[in-house]
VEXFI-877956 format. One record per residue (C-alpha): residue number from 1; residue in three letters; chain; x, y, z. Coordinates in pm, whole numbers, plus 50000, padded with zeros to 5 digits. Layout:
! residues N
+-------+------+-------+-------+-------+-------+
! kolnu ! domi ! tivex !     x !     y !     z !
+-------+------+-------+-------+-------+-------+
!   NUM !  ALA !     A !     X !     Y !     Z !
...
+-------+------+-------+-------+-------+-------+
! end
This chain:
! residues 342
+-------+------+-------+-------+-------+-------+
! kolnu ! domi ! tivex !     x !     y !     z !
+-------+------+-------+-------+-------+-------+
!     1 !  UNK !     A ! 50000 ! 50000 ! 50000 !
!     2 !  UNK !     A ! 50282 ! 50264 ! 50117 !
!     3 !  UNK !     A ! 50628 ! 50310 ! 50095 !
!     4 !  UNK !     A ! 50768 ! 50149 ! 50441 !
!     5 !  UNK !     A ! 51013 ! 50441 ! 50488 !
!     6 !  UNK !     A ! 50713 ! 50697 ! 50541 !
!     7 !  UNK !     A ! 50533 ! 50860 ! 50884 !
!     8 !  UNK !     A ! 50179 ! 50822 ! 50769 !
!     9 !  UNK !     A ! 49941 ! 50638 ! 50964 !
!    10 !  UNK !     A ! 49748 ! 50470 ! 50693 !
!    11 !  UNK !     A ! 49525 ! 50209 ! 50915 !
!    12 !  UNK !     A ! 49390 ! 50551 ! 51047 !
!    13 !  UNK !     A ! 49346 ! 50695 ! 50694 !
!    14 !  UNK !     A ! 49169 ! 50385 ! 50570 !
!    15 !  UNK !     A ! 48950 ! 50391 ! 50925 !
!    16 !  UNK !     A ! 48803 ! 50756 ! 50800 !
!    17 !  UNK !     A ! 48763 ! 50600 ! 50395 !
!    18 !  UNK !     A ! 48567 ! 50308 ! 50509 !
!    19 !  UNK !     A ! 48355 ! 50557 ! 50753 !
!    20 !  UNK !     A ! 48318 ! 50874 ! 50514 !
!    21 !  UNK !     A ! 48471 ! 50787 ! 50186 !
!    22 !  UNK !     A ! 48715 ! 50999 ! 49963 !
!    23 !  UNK !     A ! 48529 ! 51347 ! 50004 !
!    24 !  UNK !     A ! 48564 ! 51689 ! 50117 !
!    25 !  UNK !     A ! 48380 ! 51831 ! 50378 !
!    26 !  UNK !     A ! 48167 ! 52156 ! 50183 !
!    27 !  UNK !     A ! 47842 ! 52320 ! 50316 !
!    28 !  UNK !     A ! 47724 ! 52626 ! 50137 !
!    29 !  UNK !     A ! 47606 ! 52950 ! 50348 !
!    30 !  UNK !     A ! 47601 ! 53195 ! 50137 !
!    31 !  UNK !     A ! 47438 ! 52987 ! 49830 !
!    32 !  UNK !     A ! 47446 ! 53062 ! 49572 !
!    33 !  UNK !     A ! 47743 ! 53232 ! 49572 !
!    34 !  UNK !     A ! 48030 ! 52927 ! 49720 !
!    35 !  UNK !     A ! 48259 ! 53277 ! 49753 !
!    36 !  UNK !     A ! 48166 ! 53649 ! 49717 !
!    37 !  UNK !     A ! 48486 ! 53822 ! 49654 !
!    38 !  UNK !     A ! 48321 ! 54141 ! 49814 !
!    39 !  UNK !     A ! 48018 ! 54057 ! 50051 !
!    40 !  UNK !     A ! 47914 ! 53850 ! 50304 !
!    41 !  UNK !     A ! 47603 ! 53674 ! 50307 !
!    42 !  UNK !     A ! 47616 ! 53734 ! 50665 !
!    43 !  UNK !     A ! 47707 ! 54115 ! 50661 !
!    44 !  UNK !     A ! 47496 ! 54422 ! 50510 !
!    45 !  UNK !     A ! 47560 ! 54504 ! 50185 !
!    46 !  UNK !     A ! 47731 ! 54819 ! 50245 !
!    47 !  UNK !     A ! 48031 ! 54646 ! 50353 !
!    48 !  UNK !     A ! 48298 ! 54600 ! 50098 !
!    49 !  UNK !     A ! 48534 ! 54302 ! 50246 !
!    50 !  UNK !     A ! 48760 ! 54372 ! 49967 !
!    51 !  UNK !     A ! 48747 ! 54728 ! 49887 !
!    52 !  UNK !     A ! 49010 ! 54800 ! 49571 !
!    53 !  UNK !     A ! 49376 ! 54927 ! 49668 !
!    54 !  UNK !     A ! 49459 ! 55243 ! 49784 !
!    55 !  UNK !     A ! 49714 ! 55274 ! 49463 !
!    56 !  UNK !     A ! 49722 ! 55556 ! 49218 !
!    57 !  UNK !     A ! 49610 ! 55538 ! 48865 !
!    58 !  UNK !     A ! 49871 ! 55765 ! 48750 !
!    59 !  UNK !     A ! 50254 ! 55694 ! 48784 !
!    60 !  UNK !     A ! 50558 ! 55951 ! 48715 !
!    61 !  UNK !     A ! 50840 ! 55841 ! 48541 !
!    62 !  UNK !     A ! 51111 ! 56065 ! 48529 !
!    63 !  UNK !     A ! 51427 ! 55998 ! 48334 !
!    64 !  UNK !     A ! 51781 ! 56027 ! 48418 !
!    65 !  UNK !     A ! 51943 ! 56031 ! 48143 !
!    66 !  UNK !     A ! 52274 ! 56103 ! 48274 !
!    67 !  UNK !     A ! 52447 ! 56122 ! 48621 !
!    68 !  UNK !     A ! 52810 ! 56184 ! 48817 !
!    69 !  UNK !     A ! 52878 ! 55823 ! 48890 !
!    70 !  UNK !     A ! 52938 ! 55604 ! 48568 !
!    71 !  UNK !     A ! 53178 ! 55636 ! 48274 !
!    72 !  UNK !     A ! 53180 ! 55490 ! 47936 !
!    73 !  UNK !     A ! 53394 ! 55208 ! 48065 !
!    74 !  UNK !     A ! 53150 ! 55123 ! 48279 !
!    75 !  UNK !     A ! 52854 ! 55150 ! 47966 !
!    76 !  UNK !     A ! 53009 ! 55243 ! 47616 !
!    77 !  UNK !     A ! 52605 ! 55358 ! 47572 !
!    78 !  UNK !     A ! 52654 ! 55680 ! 47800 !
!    79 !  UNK !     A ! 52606 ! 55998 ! 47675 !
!    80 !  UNK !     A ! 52900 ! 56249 ! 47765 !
!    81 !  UNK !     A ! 52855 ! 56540 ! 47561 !
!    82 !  UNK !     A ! 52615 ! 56800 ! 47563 !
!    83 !  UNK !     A ! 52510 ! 56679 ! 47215 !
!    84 !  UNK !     A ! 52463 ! 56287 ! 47323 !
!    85 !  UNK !     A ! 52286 ! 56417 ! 47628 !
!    86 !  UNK !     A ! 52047 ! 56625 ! 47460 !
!    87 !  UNK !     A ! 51962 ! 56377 ! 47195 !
!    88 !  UNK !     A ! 51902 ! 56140 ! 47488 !
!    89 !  UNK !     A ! 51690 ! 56314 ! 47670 !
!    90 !  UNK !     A ! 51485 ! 56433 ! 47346 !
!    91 !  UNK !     A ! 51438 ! 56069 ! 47223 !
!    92 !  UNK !     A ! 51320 ! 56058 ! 47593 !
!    93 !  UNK !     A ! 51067 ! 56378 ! 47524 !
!    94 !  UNK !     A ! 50945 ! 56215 ! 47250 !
!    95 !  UNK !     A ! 50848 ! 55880 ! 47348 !
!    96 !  UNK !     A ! 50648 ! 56090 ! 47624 !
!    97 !  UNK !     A ! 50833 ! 56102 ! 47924 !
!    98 !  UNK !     A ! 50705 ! 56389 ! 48152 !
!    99 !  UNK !     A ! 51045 ! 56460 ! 48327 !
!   100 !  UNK !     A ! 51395 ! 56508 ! 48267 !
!   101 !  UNK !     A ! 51638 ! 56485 ! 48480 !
!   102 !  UNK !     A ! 52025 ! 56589 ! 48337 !
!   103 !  UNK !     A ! 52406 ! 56621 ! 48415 !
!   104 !  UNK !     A ! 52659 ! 56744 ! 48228 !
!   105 !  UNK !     A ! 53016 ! 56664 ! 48157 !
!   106 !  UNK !     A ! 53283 ! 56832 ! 48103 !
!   107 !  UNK !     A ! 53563 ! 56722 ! 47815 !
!   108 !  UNK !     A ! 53696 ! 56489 ! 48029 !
!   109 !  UNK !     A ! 53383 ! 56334 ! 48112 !
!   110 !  UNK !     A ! 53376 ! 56475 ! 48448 !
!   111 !  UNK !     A ! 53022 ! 56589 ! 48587 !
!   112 !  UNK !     A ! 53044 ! 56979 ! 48632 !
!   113 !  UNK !     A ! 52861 ! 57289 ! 48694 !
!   114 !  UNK !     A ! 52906 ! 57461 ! 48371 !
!   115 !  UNK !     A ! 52571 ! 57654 ! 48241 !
!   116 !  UNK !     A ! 52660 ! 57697 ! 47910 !
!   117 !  UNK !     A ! 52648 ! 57340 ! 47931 !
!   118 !  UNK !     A ! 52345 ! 57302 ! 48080 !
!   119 !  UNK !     A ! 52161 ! 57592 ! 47828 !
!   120 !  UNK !     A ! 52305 ! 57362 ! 47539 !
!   121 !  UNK !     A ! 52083 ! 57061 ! 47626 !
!   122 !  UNK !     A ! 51789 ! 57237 ! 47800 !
!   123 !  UNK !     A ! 51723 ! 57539 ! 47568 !
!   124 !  UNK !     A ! 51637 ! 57328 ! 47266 !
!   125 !  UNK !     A ! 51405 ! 57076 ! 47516 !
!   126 !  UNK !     A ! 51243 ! 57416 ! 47673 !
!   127 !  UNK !     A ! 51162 ! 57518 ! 47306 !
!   128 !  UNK !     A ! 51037 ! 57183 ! 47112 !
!   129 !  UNK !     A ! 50890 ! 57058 ! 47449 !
!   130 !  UNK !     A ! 50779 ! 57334 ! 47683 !
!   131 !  UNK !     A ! 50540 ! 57140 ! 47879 !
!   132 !  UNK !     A ! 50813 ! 56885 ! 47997 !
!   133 !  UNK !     A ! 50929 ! 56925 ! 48365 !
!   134 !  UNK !     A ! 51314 ! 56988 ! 48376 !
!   135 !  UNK !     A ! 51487 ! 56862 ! 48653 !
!   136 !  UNK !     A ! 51907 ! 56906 ! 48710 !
!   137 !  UNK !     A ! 52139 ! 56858 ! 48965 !
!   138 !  UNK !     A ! 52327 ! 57106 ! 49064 !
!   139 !  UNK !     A ! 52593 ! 56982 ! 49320 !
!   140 !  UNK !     A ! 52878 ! 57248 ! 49400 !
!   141 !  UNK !     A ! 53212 ! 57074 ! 49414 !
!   142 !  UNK !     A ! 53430 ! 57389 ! 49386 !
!   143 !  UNK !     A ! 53416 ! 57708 ! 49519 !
!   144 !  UNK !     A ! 53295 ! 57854 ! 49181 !
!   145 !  UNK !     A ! 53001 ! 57614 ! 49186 !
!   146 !  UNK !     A ! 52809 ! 57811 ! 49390 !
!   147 !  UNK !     A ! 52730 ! 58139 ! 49222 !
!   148 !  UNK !     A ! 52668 ! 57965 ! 48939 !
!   149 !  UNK !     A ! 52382 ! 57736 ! 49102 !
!   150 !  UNK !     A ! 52270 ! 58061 ! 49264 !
!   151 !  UNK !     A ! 52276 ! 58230 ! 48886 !
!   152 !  UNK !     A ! 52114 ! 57896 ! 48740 !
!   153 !  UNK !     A ! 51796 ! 57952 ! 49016 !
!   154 !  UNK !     A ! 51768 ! 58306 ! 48924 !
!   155 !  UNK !     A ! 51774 ! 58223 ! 48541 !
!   156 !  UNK !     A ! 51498 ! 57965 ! 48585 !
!   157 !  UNK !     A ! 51698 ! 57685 ! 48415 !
!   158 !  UNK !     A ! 51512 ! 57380 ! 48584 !
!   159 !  UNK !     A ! 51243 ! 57322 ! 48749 !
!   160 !  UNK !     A ! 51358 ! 57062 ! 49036 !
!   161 !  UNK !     A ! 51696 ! 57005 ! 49131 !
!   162 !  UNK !     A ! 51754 ! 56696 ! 49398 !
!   163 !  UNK !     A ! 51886 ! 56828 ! 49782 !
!   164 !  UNK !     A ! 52121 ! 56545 ! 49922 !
!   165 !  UNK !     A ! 52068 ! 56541 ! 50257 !
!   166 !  UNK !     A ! 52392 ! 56278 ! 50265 !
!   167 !  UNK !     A ! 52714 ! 56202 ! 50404 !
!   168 !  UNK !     A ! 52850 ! 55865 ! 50246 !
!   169 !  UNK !     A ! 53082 ! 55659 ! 50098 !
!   170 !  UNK !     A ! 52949 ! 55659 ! 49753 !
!   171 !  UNK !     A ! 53150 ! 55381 ! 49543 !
!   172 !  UNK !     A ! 53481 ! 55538 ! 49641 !
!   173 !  UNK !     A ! 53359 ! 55885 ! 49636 !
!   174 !  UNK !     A ! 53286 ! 56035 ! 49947 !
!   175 !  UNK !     A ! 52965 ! 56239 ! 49890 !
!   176 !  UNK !     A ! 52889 ! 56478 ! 50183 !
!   177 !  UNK !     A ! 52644 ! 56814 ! 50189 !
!   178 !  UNK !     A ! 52734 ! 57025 ! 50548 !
!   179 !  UNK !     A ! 52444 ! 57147 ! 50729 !
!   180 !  UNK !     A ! 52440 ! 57504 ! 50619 !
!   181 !  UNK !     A ! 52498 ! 57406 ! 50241 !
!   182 !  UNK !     A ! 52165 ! 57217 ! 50279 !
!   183 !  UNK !     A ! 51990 ! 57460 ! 50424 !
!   184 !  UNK !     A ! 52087 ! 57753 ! 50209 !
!   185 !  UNK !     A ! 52041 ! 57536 ! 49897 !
!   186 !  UNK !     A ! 51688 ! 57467 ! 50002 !
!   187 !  UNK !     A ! 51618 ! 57848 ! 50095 !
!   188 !  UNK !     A ! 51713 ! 57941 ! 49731 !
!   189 !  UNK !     A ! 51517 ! 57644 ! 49552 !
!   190 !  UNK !     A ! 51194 ! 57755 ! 49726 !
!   191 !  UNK !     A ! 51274 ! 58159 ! 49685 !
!   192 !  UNK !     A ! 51305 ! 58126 ! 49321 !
!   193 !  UNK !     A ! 51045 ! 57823 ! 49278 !
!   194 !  UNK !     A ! 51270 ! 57541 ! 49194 !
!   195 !  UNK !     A ! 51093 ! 57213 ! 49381 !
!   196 !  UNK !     A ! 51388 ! 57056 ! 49610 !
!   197 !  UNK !     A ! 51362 ! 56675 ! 49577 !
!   198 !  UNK !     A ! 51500 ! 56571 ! 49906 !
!   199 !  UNK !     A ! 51751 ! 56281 ! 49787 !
!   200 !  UNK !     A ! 51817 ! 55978 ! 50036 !
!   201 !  UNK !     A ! 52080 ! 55717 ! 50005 !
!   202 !  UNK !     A ! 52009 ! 55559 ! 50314 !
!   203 !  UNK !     A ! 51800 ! 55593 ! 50642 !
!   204 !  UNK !     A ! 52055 ! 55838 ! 50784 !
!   205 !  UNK !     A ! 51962 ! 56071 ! 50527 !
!   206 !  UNK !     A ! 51630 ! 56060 ! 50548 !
!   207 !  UNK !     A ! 51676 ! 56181 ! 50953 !
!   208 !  UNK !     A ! 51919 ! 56457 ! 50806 !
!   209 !  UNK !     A ! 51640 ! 56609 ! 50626 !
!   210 !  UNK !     A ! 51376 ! 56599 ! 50912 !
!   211 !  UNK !     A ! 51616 ! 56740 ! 51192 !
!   212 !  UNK !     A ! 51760 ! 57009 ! 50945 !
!   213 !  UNK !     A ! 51455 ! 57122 ! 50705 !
!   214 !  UNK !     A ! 51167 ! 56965 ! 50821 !
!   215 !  UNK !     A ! 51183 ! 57045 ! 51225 !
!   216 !  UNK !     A ! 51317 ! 57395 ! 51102 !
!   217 !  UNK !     A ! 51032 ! 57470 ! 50951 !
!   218 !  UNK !     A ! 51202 ! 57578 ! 50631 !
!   219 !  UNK !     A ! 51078 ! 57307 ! 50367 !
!   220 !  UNK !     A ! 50721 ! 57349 ! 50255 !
!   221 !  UNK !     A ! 50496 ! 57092 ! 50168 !
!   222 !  UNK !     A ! 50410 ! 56890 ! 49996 !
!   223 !  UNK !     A ! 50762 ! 56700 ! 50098 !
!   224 !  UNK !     A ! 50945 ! 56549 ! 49828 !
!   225 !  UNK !     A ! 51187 ! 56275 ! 49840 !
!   226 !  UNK !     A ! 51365 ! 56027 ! 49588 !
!   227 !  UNK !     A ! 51518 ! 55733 ! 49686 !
!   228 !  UNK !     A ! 51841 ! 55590 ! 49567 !
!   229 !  UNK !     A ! 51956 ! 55331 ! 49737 !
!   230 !  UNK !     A ! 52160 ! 55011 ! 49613 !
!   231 !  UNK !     A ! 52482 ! 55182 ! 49470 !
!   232 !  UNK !     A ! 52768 ! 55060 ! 49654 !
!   233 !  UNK !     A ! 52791 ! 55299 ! 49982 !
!   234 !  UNK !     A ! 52434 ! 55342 ! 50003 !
!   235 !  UNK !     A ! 52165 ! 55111 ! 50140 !
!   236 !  UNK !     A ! 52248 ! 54777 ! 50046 !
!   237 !  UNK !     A ! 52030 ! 54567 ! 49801 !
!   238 !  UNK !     A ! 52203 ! 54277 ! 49784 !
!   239 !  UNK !     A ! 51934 ! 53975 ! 49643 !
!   240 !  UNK !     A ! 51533 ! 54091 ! 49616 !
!   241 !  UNK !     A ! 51471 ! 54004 ! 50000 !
!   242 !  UNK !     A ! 51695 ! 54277 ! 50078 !
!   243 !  UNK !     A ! 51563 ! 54516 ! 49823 !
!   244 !  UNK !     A ! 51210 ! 54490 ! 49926 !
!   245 !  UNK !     A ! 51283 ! 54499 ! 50318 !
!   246 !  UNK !     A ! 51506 ! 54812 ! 50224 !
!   247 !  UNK !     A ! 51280 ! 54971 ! 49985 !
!   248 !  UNK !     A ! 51023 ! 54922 ! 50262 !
!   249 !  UNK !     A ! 51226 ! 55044 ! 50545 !
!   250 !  UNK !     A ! 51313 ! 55360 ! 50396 !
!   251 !  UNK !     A ! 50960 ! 55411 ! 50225 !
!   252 !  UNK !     A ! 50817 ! 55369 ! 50606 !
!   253 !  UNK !     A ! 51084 ! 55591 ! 50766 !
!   254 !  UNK !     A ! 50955 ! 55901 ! 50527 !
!   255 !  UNK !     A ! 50592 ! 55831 ! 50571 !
!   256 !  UNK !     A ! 50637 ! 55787 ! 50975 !
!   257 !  UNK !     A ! 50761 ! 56176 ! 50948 !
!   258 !  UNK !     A ! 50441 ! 56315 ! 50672 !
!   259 !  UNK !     A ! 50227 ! 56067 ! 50503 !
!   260 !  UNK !     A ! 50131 ! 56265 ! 50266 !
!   261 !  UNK !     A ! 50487 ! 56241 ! 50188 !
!   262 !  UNK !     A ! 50572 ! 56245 ! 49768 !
!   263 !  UNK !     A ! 50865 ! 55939 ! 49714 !
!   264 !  UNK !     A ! 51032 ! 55870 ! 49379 !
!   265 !  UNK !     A ! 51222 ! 55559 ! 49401 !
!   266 !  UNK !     A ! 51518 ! 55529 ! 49163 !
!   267 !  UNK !     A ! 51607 ! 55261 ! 48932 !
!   268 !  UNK !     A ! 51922 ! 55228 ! 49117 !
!   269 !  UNK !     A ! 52239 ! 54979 ! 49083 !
!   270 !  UNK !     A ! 52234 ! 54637 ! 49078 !
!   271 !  UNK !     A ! 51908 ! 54620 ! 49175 !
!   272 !  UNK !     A ! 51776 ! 54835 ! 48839 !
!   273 !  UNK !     A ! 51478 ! 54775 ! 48704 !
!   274 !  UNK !     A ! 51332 ! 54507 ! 49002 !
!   275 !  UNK !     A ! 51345 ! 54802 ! 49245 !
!   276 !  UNK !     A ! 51164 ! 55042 ! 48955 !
!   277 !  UNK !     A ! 50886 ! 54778 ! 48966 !
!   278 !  UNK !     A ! 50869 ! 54704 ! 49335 !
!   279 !  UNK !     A ! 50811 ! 55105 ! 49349 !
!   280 !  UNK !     A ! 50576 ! 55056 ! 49066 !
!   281 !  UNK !     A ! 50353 ! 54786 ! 49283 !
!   282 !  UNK !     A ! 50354 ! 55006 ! 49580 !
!   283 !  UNK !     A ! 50203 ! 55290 ! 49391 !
!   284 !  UNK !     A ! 50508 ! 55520 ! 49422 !
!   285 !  UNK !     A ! 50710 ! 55749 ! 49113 !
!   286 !  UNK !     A ! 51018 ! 55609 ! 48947 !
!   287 !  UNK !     A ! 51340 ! 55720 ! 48834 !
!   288 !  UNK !     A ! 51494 ! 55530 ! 48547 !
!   289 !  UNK !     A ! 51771 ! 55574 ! 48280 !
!   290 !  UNK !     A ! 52122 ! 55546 ! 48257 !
!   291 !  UNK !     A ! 52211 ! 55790 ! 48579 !
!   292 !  UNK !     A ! 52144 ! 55551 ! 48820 !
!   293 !  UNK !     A ! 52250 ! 55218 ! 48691 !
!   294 !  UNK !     A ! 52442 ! 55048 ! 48388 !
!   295 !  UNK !     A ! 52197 ! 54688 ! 48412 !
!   296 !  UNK !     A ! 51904 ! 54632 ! 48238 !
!   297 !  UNK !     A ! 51819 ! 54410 ! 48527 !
!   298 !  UNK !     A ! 51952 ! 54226 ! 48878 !
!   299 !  UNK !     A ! 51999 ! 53892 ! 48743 !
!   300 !  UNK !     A ! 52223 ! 53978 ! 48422 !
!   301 !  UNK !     A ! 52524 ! 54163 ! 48303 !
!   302 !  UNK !     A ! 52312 ! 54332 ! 47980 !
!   303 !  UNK !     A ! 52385 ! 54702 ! 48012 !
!   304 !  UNK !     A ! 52139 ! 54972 ! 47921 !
!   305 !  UNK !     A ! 52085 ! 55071 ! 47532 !
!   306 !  UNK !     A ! 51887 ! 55382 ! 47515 !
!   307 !  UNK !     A ! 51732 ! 55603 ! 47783 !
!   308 !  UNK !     A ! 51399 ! 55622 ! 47606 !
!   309 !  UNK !     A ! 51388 ! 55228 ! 47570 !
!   310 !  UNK !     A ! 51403 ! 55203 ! 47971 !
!   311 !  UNK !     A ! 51097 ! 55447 ! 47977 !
!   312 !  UNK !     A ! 50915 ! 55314 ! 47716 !
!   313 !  UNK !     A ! 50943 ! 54971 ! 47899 !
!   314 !  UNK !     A ! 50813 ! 55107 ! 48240 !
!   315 !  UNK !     A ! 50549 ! 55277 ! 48063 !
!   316 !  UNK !     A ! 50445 ! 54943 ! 47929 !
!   317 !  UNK !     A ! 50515 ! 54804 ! 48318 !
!   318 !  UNK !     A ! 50255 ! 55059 ! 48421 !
!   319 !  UNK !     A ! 49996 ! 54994 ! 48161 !
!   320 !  UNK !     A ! 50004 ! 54605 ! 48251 !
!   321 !  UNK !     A ! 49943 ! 54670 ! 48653 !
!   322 !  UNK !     A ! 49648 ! 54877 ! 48553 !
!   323 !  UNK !     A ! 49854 ! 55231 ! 48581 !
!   324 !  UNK !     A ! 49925 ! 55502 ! 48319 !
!   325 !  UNK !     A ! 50215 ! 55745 ! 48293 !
!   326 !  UNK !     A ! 50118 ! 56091 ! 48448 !
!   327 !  UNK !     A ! 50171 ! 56410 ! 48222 !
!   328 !  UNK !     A ! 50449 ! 56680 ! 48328 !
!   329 !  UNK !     A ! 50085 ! 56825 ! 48498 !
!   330 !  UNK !     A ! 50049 ! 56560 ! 48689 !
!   331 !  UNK !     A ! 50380 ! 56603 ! 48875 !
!   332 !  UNK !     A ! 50422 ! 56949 ! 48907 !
!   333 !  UNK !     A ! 50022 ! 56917 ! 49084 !
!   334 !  UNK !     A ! 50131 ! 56614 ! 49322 !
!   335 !  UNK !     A ! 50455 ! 56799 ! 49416 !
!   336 !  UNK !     A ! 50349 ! 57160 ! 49421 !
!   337 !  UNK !     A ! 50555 ! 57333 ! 49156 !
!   338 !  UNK !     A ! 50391 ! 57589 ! 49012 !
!   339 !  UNK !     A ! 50421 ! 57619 ! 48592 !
!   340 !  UNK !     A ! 50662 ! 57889 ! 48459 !
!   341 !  UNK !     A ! 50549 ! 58155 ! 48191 !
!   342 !  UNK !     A ! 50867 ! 58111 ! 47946 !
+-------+------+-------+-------+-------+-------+
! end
């Protein structure tokens, strides 16, 4: 009857077949319906036992089309120049994506403040695509850096422009932002109507900008972070149970402080595109492009092509879990940045 080598006590299990055969044990209450996905034969009517998900319909994807960290060596498909960076981000533009977010690089390759840089990829966006949210960073390295963000604010040049509220080990660059650089940063963002995205690489940084800007009283609401964890120094994603206990962690850590809270959650390092959709399914924004990673995805060493292919394929994410990309409208209402008259 059995293999010998098993625990099952089958004189006991053919006791219960010769007393009640080979059937399962199935009385209907709330016949006709065997299950109701959304009442209770034994409840009112008016109560929904599985209301629908408190998940948006619309989902911003902005696109980084170029950061600080990476070089060519890294991804032979990044674009350096101010030419390759504006073609980028205009197939971007094109394929609809509501935000940009840029660098520039110097001839070296080196990721600078330089304006006339900037002007060279963002004028021609501003003027075929005026509707599309600009966002830069802006992070002053050198002494000279700083009159020039100041100028860049006054000039209107972007719209957002990320605040790191960090002090890390970032690969082997150490990436810190004193106290009063923070604060005076976020001052000018909000006198000249630039939308500071406060930009976490770990919890630490997410405490940085509640003791500094929030308990001050200097950031106004509606608060608005973007994650990016998962690059070596920052919080560490090491296999999908850490990314979504991470992702989760610091997602909690920013609503515990405002839950009405605005998070962006960055396609970032080996993680990539799994962390994109993990933000996707919580209902949060995404980041994606060739700033924050080199991998297609976790699992493989297939680098990124095109910028406008990684939105185009979270667009298509979106679509299939019942979400739609929001228009450059859409953001500036959910974060509070008021539209420009250029």
């Amino acid at each position: 009857m059995s293999n010998s080598n098993n625990h099952v006590n089958w004189n006991l299990v053919e006791a219960f077949h010769k007393e009640t055969g080979y059937q399962s044990i199935s009385r209907m209450f709330g016949f006709p319906e065997a299950c109701d996905p959304t009442y209770s034969a034994f409840l009112t009517k008016d109560v929904d036992i599985q209301p629908p998900w408190d998940i948006p319909d619309k989902v911003i994807i902005s696109t980084a089309v170029v950061g600080g960290f990476f070089s060519k060596r890294n991804n032979p498909n990044l674009p350096i120049t101010a030419d390759e960076i504006y073609q980028s981000a205009r197939e971007c533009c094109i394929a609809g994506a509501p935000v940009i977010h840029v660098h520039v690089r110097d001839e070296k390759g080196y990721n600078v403040v330089d304006l006339n840089l900037f002007h060279q990829v963002i004028d021609p966006l501003r003027k075929e695509f005026p509707n599309v949210v600009i966002d830069g960073c802006l992070v002053p390295h050198f002494p000279e850096d700083w009159e020039k963000i100041v100028t860049a604010f006054k000039d209107g040049l972007l719209d957002t422009t990320p605040i790191n509220t960090t002090a890390t080990y970032c690969g082997d660059l150490l990436f810190a932002k004193p106290p009063h650089v923070i604060i005076e940063k976020t001052r000018l963002c909000q006198e000249y109507g630039v939308k500071p995205q406060i930009a976490v690489y770990s919890d630490g940084d997410i405490d940085n900008a509640d003791r500094y800007l929030i308990k001050s009283g200097l950031l106004e609401k509606p608060y608005h972070f973007i994650i990016l964890p998962a690059l070596p120094g920052c919080s560490p994603m090491p296999n999908a149970k850490g990314m979504v206990e991470n992702l989760m962690h610091l997602n909690n850590r920013i609503m515990d402080i405002d839950k009405d809270s605005q998070v962006m959650v960055c396609a970032a390092g080996r993680a990539s595109s799994y962390l994109a959709a993990l933000a996707v399914l919580l209902g949060l924004d995404i980041r994606v492009g060739m700033e924050d990673t080199v991998w297609k995805w976790p699992h493989k060493n297939d680098k990124i092509q095109r910028n406008a292919d990684q939105f185009l394929a979270f667009k298509q994410l979106a679509g299939l879990l019942g979400r739609e990309v929001g228009s450059p409208d859409d953001y500036r209402k959910k974060v509070g940045l008021v539209k420009r008259n250029r």
